[in-house]
Structures are given as C-alpha cells and as structure tokens.
C-alpha positions as CSV (number, residue, x, y, z in Angstrom):
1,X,-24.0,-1.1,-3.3
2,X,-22.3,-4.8,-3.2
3,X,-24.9,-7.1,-4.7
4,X,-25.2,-10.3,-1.9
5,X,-23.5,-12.6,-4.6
6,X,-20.4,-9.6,-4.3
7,X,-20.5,-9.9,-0.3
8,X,-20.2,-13.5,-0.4
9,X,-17.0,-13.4,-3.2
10,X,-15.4,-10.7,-0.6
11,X,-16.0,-13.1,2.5
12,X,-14.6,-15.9,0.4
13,X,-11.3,-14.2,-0.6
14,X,-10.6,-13.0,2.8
15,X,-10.7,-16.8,3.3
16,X,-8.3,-17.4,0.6
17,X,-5.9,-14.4,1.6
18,X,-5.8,-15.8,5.0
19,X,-5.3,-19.3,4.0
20,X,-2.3,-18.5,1.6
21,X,-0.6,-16.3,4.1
22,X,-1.2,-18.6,7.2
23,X,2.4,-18.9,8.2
24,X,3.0,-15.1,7.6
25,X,0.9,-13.8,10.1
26,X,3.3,-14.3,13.0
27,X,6.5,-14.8,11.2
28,X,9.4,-15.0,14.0
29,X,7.2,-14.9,17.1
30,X,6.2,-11.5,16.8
31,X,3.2,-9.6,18.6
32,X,1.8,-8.2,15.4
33,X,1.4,-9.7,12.3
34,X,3.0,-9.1,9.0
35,X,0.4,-7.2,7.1
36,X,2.6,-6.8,4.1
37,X,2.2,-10.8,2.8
38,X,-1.2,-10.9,3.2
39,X,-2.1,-7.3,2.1
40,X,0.4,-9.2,-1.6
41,X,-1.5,-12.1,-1.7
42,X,-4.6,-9.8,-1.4
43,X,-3.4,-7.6,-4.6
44,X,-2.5,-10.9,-6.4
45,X,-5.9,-12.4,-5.5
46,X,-7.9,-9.0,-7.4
47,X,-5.8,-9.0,-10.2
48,X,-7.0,-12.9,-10.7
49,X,-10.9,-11.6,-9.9
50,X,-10.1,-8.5,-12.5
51,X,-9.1,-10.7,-15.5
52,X,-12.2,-12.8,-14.5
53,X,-14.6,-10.0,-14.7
54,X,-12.9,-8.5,-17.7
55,X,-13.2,-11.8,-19.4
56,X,-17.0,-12.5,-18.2
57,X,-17.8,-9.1,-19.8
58,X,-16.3,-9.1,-22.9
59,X,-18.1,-12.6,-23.7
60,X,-21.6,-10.8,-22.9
61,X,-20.5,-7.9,-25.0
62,X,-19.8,-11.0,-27.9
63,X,-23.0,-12.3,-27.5
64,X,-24.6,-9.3,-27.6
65,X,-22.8,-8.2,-30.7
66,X,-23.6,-11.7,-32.0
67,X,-27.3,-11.4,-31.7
68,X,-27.7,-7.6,-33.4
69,X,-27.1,-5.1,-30.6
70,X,-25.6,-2.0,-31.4
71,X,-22.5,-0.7,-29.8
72,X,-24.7,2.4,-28.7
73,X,-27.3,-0.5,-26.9
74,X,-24.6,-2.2,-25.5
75,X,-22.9,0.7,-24.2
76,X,-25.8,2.1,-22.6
77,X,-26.2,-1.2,-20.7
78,X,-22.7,-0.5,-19.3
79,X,-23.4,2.8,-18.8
80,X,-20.9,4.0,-20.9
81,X,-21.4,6.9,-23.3
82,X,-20.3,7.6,-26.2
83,X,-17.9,10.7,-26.2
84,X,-17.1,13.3,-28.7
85,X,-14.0,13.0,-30.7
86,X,-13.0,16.3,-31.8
C-alpha cells in the first residue's frame, strides 16, 4: 500500500509527464494521442525518481552504519535477509 506522501509524488509526475509531452499528445491533428512520447518521458521520469530513492537509502544505511548498526540490524529494517552462501 502507497503511503499518502507516494500518492501525491504519483499525482505530481503525471503532472510532469503531461507537461513535457504537451505538444505530443495530438501531434499532426490526430484523433488519438501519441502514447509512445509520453509513456518515454514517463520511463525517463522513474529512472530520475529510482536514482533518488537509491541515493536517499544508501545515505540512511551510512548513517546507520555511522552510528553502530549492524549489517544484520540494518538489513532487517529493509527487510532483507541474509542468505546462505554455499
């Protein structure tokens, strides 16, 4: 389930898809628009959010490492566990 601070980041980039693709969505008159710019800008537009997340992790994961948690600890608060090797 999307947190209400998620919902709001989705409504926003809908914004921002439809904002950077505003003269694709009729290109040439047509009845339809073209769903292949905005559905490019929309790919471009996650990647971006992606590295962001990434990034905003990884410095909580620093901080945590900073401050004496152990991998297990912090692993556990991503819910990641820690696998076998054989």
């Amino acid at each position: 389930m999307r947190s209400a601070r998620a919902d709001v980041l989705v409504h926003r980039t809908y914004g921002k898809v439809d904002r950077r693709c505003d003269t694709a969505h009729r290109p040439g008159g047509q009845e339809q628009p073209d769903w292949l710019a905005p559905l490019a800008v929309a790919t471009q537009l996650a990647g971006e959010v992606q590295a962001l997340a990434d990034n905003l992790v990884e410095d909580y994961v620093e901080h945590c490492r900073m401050h004496g948690f152990s991998w297990t600890d912090i692993g556990a608060a991503l819910g990641v566990t820690r696998q076998a090797v054989p």
